[in-house]
C-alpha positions as CSV (number, residue, x, y, z in Angstrom):
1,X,103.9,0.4,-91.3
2,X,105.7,-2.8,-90.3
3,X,105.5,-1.6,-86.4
4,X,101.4,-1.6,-87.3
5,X,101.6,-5.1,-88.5
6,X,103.5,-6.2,-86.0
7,X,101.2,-4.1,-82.7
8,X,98.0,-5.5,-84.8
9,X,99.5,-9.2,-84.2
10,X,100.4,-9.1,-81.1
11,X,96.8,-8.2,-80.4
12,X,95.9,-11.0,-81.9
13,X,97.5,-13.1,-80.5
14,X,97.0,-12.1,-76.8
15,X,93.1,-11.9,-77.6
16,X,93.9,-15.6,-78.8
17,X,95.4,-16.4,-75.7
18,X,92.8,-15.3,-73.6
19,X,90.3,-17.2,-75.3
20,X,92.0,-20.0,-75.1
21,X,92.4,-20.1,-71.0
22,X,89.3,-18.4,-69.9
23,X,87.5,-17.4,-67.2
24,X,88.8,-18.8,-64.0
25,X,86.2,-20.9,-62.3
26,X,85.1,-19.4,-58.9
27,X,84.2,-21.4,-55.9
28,X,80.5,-20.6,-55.4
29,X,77.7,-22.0,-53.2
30,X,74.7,-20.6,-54.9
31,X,71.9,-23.4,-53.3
32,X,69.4,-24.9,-55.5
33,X,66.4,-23.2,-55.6
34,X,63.3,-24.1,-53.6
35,X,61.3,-25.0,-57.1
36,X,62.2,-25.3,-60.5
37,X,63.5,-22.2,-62.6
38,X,61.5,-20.4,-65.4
39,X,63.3,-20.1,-68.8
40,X,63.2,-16.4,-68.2
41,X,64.8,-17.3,-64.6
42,X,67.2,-19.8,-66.0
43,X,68.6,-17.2,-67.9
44,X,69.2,-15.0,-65.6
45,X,71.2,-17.5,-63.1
46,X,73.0,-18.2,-66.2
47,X,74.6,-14.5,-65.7
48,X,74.2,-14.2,-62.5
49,X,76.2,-17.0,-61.8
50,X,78.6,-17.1,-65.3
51,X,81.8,-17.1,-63.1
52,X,80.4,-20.7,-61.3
53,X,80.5,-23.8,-63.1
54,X,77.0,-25.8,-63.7
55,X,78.6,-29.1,-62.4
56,X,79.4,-27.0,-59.1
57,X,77.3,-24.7,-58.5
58,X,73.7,-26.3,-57.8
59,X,72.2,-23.1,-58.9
60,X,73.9,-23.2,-62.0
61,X,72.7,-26.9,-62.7
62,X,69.4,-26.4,-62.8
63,X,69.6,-23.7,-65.0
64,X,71.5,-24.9,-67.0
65,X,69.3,-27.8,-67.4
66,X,66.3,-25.8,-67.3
67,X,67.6,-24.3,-70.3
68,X,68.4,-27.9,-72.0
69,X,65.1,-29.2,-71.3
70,X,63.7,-26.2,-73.0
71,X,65.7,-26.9,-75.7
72,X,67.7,-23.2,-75.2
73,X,70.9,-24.3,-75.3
74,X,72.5,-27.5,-76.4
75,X,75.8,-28.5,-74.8
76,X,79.2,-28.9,-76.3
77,X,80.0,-32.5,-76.2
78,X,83.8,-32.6,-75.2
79,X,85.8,-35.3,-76.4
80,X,89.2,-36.2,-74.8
81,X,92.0,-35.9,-77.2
């Protein structure tokens, strides 16, 4: 039983860990595109392009505030500790 305990943690805490660094941020160079995105489009560059990052990837960026506009999805203000 303690071996249980002990395997369930160290899940845990590796699940934790991964969490915690994420995703590495690929280079990308997914252009702009040529008008603005749909909602239903918007989400779809969100996946297609989940590996870029919005401030990056131009493709990403409008998107991503494609989606903000829409009021979809509100960003995480970071704070620096």
């Amino acid at each position: 039983m303690p071996a249980l305990i002990i395997t369930c943690i160290a899940i845990v805490l590796g699940l934790l860990i991964v969490a915690a660094v994420g995703r590495p941020v690929q280079e990308c160079n997914h252009p702009a595109p040529d008008r603005s995105y749909t909602v239903d489009e918007a989400h779809h560059a969100m996946q297609a392009y989940r590996d870029c990052d919005h401030q990056t990837c131009e493709a990403k960026f409008v998107a991503f505030h494609t989606l903000v506009d829409a009021g979809k999805l509100i960003p995480v203000e970071r704070t620096s500790r």
